[in-house]
BABATOR-841733 format. One line per 2 residues: number of its first residue (from 1); their letters; for each residue x, z, y of C-alpha. Coordinates in steps of 0.02 Angstrom, whole numbers, plus 32768, in hexadecimal, padded with zeros to 4 digits. Layout:
% residues N
NUM = a = X:Z:Y  ...
This chain:
% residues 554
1 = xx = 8B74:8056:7D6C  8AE8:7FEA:7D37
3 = xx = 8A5A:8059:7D8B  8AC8:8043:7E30
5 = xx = 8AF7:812C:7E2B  8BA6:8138:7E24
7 = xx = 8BCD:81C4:7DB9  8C5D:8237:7DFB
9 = xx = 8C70:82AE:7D7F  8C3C:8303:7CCF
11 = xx = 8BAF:833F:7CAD  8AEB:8327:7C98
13 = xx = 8A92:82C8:7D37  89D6:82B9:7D37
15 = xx = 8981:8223:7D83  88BA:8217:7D87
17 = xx = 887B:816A:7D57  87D9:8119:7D8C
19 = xx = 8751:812B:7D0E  86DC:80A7:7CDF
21 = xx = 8634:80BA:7D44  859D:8121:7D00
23 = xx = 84F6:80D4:7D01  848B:8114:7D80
25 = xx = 83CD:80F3:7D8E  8388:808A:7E08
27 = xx = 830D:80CE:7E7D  8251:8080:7E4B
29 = xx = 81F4:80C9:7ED9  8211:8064:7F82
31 = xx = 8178:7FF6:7FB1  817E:7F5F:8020
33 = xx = 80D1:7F5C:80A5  80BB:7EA1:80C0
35 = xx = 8016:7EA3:814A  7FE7:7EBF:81E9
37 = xx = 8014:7F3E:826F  7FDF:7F87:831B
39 = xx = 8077:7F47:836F  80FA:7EBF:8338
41 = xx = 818E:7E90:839A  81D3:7DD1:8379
43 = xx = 826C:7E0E:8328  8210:7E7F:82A1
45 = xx = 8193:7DF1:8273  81BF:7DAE:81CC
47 = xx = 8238:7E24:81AC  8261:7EA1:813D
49 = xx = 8270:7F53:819E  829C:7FF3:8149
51 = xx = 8228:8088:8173  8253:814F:813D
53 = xx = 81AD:81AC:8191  8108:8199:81D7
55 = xx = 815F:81BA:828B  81D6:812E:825D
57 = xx = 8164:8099:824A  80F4:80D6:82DF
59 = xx = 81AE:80CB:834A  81AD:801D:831D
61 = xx = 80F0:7FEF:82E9  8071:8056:8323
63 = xx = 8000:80BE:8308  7F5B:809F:827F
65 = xx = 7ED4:803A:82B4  7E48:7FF0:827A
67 = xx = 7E6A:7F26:8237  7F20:7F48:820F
69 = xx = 7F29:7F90:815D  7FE4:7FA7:813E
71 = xx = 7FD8:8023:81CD  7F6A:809C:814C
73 = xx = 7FCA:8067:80C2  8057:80A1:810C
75 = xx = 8025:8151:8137  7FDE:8164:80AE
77 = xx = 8083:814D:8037  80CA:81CA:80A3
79 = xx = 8041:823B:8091  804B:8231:7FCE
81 = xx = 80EB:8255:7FB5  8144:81B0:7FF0
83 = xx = 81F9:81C5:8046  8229:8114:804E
85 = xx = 81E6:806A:8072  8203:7FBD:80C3
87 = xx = 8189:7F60:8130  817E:7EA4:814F
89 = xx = 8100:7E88:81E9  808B:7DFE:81F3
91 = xx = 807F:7DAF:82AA  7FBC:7D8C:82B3
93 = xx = 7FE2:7CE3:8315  807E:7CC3:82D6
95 = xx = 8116:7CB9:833A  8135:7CBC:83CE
97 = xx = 809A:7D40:83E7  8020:7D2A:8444
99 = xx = 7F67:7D85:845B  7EE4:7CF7:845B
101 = xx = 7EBB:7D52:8397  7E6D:7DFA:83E7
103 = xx = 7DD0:7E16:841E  7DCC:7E4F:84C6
105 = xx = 7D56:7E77:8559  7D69:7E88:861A
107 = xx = 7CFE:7EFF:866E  7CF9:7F00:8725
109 = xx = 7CD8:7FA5:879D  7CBC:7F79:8874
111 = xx = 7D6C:7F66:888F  7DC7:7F1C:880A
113 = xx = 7DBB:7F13:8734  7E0C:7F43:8690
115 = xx = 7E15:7EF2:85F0  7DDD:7F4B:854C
117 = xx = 7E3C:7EF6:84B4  7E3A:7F08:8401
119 = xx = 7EB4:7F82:83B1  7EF7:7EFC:8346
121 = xx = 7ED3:7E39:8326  7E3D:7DE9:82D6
123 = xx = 7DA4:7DCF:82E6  7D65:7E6E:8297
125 = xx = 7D51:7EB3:8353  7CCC:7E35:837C
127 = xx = 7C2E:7E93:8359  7C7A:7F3C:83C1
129 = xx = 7C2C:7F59:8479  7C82:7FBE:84EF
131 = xx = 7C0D:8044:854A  7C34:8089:85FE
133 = xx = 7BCD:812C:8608  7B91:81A5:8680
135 = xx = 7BE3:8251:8663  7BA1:82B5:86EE
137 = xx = 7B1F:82C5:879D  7AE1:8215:87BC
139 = xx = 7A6B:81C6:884C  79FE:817F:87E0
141 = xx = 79EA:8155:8703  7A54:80D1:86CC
143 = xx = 7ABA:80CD:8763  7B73:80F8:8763
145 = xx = 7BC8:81A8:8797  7C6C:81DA:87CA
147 = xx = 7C76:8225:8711  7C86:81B2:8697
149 = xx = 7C9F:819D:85D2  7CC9:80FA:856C
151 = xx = 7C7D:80DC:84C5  7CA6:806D:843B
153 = xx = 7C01:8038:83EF  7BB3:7FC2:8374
155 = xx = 7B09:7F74:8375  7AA4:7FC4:82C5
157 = xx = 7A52:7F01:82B3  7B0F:7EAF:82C8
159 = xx = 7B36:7F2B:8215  7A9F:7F0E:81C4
161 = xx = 7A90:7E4C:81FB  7A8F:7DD1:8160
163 = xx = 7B37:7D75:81A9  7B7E:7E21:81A2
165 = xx = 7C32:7DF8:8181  7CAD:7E75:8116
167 = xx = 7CE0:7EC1:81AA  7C2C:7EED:81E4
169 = xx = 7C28:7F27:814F  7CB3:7FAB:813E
171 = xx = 7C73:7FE3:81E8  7BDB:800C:819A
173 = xx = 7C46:8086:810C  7C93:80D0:81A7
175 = xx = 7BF2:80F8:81F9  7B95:8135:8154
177 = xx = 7C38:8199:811E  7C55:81FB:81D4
179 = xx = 7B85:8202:81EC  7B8B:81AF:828A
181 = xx = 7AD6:81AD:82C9  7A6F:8113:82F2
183 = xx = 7A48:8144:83B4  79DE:80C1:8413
185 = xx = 7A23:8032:83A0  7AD1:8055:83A9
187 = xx = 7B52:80AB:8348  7BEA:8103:83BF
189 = xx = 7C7A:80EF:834E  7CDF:8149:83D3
191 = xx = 7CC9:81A9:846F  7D4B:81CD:84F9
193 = xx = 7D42:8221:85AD  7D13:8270:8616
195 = xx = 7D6A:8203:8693  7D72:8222:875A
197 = xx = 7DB4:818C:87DE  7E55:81F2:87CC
199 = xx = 7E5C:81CE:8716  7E87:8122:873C
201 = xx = 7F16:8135:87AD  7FD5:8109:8775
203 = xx = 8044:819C:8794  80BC:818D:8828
205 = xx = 8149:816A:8792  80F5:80F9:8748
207 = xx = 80AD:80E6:869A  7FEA:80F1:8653
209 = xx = 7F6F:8145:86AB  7EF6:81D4:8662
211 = xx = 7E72:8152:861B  7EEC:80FC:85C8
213 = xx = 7F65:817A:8578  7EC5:81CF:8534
215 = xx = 7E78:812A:84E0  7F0B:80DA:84C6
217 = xx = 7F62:816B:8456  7EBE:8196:8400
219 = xx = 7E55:80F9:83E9  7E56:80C2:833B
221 = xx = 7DFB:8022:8388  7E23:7FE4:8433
223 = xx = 7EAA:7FE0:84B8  7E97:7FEB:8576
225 = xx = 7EF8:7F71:85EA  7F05:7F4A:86A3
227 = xx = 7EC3:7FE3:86DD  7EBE:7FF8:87A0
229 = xx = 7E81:808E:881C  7DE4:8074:885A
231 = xx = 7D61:80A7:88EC  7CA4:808F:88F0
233 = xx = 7C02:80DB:88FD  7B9B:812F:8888
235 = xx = 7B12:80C0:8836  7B50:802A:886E
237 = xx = 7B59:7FE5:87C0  7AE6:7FD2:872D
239 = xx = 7B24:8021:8693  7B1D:7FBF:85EC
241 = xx = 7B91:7FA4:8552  7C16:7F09:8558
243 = xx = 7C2B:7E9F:84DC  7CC6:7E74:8498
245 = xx = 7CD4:7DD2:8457  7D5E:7D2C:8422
247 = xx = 7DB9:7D85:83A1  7DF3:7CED:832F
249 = xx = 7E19:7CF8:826A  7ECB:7D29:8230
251 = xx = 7F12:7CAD:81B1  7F51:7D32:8146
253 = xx = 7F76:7CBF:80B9  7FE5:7C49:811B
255 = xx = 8038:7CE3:8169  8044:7D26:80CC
257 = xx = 8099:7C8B:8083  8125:7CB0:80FA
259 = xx = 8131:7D4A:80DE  8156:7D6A:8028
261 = xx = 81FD:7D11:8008  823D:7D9C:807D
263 = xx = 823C:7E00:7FEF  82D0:7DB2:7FBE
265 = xx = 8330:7E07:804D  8308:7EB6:7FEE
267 = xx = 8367:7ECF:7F5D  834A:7FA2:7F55
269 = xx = 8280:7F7C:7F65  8227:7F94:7EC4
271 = xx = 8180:7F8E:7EE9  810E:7F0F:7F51
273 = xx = 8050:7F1F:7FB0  8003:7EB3:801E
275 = xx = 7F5A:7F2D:8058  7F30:7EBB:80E4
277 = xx = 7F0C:7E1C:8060  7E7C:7E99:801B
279 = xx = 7DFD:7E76:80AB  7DA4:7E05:804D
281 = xx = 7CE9:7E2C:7FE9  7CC0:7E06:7F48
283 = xx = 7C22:7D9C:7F33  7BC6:7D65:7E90
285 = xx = 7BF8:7CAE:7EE9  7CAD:7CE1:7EE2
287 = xx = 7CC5:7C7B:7F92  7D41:7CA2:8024
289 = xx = 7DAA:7D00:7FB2  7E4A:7C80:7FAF
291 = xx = 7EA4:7D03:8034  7EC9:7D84:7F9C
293 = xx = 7ED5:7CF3:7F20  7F5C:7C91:7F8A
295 = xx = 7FC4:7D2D:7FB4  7FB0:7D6B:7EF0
297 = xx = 7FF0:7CD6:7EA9  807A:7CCD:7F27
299 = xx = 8094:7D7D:7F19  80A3:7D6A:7E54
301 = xx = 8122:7CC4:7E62  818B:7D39:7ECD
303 = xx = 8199:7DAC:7E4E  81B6:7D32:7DBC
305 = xx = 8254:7D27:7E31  827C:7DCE:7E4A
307 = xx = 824D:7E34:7D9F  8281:7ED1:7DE3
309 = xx = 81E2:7ED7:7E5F  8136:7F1F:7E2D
311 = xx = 8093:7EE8:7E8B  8018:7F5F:7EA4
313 = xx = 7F67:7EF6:7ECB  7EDD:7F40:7F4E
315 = xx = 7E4B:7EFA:7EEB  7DCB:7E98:7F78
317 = xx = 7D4C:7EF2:7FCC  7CA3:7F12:7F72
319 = xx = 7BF9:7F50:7FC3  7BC8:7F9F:7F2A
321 = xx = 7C54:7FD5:7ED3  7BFB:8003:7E31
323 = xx = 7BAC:7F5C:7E25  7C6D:7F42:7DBF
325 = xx = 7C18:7E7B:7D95  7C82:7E1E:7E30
327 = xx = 7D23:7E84:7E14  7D20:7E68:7D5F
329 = xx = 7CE3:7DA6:7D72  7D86:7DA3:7DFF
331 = xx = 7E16:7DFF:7D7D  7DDE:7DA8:7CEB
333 = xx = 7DBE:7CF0:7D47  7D21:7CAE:7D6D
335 = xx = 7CC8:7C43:7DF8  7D68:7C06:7E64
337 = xx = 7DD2:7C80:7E11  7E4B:7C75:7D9E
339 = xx = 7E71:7D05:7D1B  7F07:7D6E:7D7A
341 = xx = 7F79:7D9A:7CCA  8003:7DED:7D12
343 = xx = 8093:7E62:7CCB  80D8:7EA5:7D52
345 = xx = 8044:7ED6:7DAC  7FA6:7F46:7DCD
347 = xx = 7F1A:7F42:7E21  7EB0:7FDA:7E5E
349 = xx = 7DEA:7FF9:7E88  7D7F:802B:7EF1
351 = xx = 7DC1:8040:7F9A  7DDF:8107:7FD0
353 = xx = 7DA2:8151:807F  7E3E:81A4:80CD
355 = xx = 7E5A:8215:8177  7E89:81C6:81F4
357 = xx = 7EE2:8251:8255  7ECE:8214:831C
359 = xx = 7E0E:81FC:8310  7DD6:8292:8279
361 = xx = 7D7B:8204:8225  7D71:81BB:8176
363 = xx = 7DB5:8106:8176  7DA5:809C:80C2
365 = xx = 7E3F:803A:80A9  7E86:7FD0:8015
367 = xx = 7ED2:8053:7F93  7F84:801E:7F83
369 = xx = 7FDC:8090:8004  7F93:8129:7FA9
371 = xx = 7FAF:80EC:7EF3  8060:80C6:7F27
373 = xx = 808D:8170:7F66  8044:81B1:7ECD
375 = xx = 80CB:8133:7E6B  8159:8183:7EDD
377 = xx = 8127:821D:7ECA  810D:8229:7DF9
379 = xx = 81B5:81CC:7DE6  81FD:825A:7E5F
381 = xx = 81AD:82EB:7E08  818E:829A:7D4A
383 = xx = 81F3:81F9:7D20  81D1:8155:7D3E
385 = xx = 8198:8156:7C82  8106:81AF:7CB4
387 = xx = 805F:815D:7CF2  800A:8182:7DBA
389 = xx = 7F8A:8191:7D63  7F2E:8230:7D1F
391 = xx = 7EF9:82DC:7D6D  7FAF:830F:7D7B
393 = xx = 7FFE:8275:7DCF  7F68:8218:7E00
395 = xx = 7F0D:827B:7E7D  7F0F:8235:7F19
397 = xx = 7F0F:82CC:7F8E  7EEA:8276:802A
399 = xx = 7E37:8210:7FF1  7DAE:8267:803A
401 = xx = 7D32:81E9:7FF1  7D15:813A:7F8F
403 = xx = 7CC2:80AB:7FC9  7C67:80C0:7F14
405 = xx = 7C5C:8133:7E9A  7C7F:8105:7DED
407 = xx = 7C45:8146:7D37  7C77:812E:7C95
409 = xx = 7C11:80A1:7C6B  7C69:8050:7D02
411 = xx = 7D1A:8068:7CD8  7CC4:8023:7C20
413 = xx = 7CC4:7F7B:7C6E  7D66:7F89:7CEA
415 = xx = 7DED:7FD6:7C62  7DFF:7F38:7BE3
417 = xx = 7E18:7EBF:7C84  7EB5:7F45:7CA3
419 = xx = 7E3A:7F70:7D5B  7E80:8022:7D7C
421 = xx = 7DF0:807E:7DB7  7E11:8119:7E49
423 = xx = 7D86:819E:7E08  7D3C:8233:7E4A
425 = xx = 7D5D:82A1:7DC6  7D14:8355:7DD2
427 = xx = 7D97:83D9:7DF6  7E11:8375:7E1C
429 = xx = 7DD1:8310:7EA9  7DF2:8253:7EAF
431 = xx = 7E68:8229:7E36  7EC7:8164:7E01
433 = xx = 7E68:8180:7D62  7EBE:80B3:7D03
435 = xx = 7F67:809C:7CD9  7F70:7FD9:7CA9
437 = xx = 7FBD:7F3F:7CE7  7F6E:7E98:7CD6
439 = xx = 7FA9:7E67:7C3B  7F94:7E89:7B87
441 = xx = 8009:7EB0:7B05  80AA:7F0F:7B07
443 = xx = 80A1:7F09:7BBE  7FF3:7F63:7BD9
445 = xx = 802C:8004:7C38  8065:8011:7CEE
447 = xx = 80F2:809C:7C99  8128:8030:7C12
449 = xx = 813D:7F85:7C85  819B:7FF4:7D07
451 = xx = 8205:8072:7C9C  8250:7FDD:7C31
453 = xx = 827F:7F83:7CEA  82C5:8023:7D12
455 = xx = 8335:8016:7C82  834E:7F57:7C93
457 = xx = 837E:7F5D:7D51  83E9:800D:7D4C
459 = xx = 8453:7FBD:7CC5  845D:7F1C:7D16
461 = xx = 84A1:7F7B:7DBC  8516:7FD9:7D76
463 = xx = 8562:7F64:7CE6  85A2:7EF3:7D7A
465 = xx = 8666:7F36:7D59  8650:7ED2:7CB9
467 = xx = 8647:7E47:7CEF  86F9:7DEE:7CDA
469 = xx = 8730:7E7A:7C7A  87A9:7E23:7BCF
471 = xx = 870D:7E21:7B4C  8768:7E85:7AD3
473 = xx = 8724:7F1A:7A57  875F:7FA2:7AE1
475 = xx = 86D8:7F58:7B63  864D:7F4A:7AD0
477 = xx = 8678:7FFA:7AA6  8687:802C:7B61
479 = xx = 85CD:7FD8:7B88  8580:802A:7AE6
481 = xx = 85CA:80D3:7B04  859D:80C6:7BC5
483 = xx = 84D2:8074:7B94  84C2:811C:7B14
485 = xx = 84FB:818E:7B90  8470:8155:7C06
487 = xx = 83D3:8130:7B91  83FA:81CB:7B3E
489 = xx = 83F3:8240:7BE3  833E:81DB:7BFB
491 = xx = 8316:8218:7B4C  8340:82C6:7B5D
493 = xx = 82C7:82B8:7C09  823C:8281:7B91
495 = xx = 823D:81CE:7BD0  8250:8195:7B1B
497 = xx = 81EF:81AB:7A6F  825D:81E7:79D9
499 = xx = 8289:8299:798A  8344:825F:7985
501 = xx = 83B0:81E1:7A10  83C3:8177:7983
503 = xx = 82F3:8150:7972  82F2:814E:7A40
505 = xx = 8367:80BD:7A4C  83ED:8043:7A0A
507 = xx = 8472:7FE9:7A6C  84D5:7F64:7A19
509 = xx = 856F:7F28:7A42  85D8:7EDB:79D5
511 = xx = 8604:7E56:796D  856A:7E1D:792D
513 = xx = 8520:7DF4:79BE  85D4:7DAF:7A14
515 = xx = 8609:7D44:799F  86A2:7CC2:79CF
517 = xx = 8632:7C40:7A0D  85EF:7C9E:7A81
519 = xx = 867E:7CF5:7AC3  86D6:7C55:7AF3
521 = xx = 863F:7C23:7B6A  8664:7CD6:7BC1
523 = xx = 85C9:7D25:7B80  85BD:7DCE:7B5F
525 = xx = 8515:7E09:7B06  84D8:7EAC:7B15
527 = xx = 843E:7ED3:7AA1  83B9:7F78:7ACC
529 = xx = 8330:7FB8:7A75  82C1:803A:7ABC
531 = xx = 822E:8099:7A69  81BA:80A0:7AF8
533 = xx = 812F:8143:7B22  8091:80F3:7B3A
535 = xx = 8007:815D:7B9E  7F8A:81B2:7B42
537 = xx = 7F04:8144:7B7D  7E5E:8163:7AFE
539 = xx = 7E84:823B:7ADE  7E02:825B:7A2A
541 = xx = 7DE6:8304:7A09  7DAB:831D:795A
543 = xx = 7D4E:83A9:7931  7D06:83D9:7899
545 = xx = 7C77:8471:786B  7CC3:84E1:77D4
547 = xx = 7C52:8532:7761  7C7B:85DB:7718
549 = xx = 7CBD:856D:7671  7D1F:8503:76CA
551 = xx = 7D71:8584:7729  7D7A:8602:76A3
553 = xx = 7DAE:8583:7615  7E45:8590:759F
């Protein structure tokens, strides 16, 4: 027989044939985190890893800590609703890794010393001091004890110098936000102890002793290293803080530059952030901001490549975030700027305090890890045809504060630049209160941009059997029956606008538009229309005071 079954005898013999394949939707919600981490082993630097919880990326990255944003961002997808995301990590030196990049600072006791190092590269960690304190019964003031606690302080006049740099300068949110005191000039951002000579001895196994298990798991700032028992006397030393110092600059926008082609190697990602770019302020000069503008445009040019990937923009750091003049003057081009007109992005402002678990404090950090587990989670609960934006699908559960708090008459000057504000809005806490990309026209809204590449990419995935299939009327009327089967599911889930399928959507494929010319070059066109829900942006309530004629009338 011709289907290779050899029949034996009469009768009626069933076979089940393969169907053609259904279109299925392609997920929309998996972020890639391009910055820096805690930890980075050579063989995850520059690579794309995939990450399914918060206790998954610590396994392999570490923990949050201050000067490595993607950390936050991280944890906080997760904590919004996020179930999936990839991670490219940035080695702060570049391969192979060294740590000449962190600030560090050796502190020596009468028998030996240990080195106090930065939780992460940079040279944010410059200004911090490390303070050895007494903790119990001493011989005499400012002499040290058998008891012990270690501080991590800043000098008040280092925050409030003029050459304060932007990371003095979220320091000083963190200290205002968690109302750490000003006590004799400094400012403890964290306090650990009380230690004992016995807290510095290995166990017989092996391992970290006391001091360091206890400041290495819970320090949001430093690290302890080289830590050796030790004998002495009591007052033997002076007590006074430790400065930690040589810290160099990260060049993020080099690192950066290597970075982003990786996103190449992740064909199921759909959406991209790069939090650590953000640490950057806006000044009316508009100076020392080509870090975001490099990785933007090379962030953007990436995308141009890969259309089905939407960029979600921290917006640079602002002192005061109400004065909306810089941010505007950055969106819209200005001084050194040039105007960032993008479809397939969105930026986000002002920054949001979050918690950072290990330490009970309120750390600021760039908003894209919350706004993107907001995205995950409102294409999860409401379609990706709906915006993150909103008191429904916008509030961002985890804030605790803003770095400033904006008004109407702000978000009057941030909306038409397509700046999507995060608002405290009463009731409802603090809430992604914009729903706009950076361009104008039919691609305005973050929903509209992404439910139409939703479409485009979940056809494209699953119309691959087509491809060398005889171009014949059965595989137009195969594709078209296949197409309607699929947009009109999304219209029953109230993705599209139209009382009837027929004012939802149109899919031709047919003749007109596969003529004979074109079939003999092997193409095959496939034509969609969609009628698109846009957001109700500008709500108007209209309401009028009837008078007893009016309402009484004929």
């Amino acid at each position: 027989m011709a289907d290779g079954i050899s029949y034996q005898h009469p009768g009626v013999y069933i076979q089940e044939l393969p169907g053609v394949p259904t279109i299925q939707g392609v997920s929309t919600s998996i972020p890639v985190f391009i910055g820096l981490t805690e930890k980075l082993a050579d063989e995850d630097a520059y690579v794309a890893r995939q990450v399914t919880s918060w206790g998954d990326y610590q396994t392999r990255y570490g923990a949050n800590v201050w000067g490595a944003y993607a950390s936050f961002a991280v944890y906080e997808f997760f904590m919004e609703g996020g179930a999936l995301c990839y991670v490219i990590g940035l080695p702060p030196t570049d391969l192979p890794q060294t740590s000449k990049s962190t600030a560090k600072v050796t502190v020596v006791d009468c028998t030996g010393s240990y080195t106090f190092s930065a939780a992460s590269a940079g040279s944010w960690a410059n200004t911090l001091q490390i303070a050895i304190l007494d903790a119990g019964p001493v011989p005499s003031a400012g002499k040290a004890s058998n008891y012990f606690s270690i501080n991590v302080m800043v000098a008040a006049s280092a925050l409030a110098a003029t050459a304060a740099t932007v990371w003095d300068k979220l320091l000083s949110v963190y200290v205002k936000n968690n109302s750490i005191k000003n006590v004799n000039g400094f400012y403890t951002l964290e306090s650990f102890g009380v230690f004992t000579a016995s807290s510095l001895k290995t166990p017989s196994g092996g391992g970290l002793c006391p001091l360091q298990l206890q400041i290495n798991s819970a320090s949001m700032f430093i690290r302890v290293t080289g830590v050796k028992p030790t004998t002495g006397q009591q007052g033997a030393r002076s007590v006074t803080p430790h400065q930690m110092s040589s810290g160099s600059t990260i060049p993020l926008s080099s690192l950066y530059a290597k970075a982003i082609p990786v996103l190449a190697s992740v064909p199921d990602a759909s959406l991209v952030a790069t939090p650590d770019a953000a640490v950057v302020e806006l000044t009316t000069q508009m100076t020392s901001i080509t870090q975001i503008t490099d990785v933007i445009t090379s962030v953007m040019a990436q995308c141009q490549k890969l259309p089905n990937l939407f960029y979600v923009i921290d917006a640079p750091y602002v002192s005061d975030p109400t004065n909306t003049t810089n941010i505007v003057t950055f969106v819209a081009g200005g001084t050194n700027t040039s105007p960032l007109i993008y479809e397939n992005a969105a930026i986000y402002y002002p920054w949001p305090l979050v918690l950072n678990q290990s330490s009970g404090t309120n750390v600021p950090i760039p908003p894209s890890g919350p706004v993107l587990g907001r995205y995950a989670t409102t294409d999860l609960v409401a379609g990706v045809h709906v915006s993150p934006a909103g008191v429904r699908t916008g509030r961002i559960a985890t804030a605790m504060a803003l770095t400033g708090w904006l008004t109407d008459s702000d978000q009057d000057l941030l909306n038409p630049h397509g700046i999507n504000a995060i608002r405290n809005i009463p009731g409802y806490g603090i809430t992604i209160y914009g729903a706009r990309t950076l361009a104008a026209g039919q691609w305005q809204y973050v929903a509209v941009r992404r439910f139409v590449t939703f479409v485009e990419q979940s056809l494209r995935a699953s119309l691959e059997w087509v491809v060398f299939e005889p171009n014949s009327e059965l595989l137009w009327a195969t594709v078209v029956r296949e197409i309607t089967a699929f947009l009109t599911l999304l219209w029953h889930q109230g993705a599209l606008f139209g009382s009837t399928a027929d004012d939802a959507f149109f899919v031709t494929c047919d003749v007109t538009n596969n003529p004979p010319s074109l079939r003999t070059q092997g193409v095959l066109n496939i034509d969609v229309g969609l009628a698109v829900l846009y957001p109700a942006e500008f709500v108007v309530i209209r309401v009028a005071q009837m008078t007893s004629t009016s309402s009484s009338g004929s």
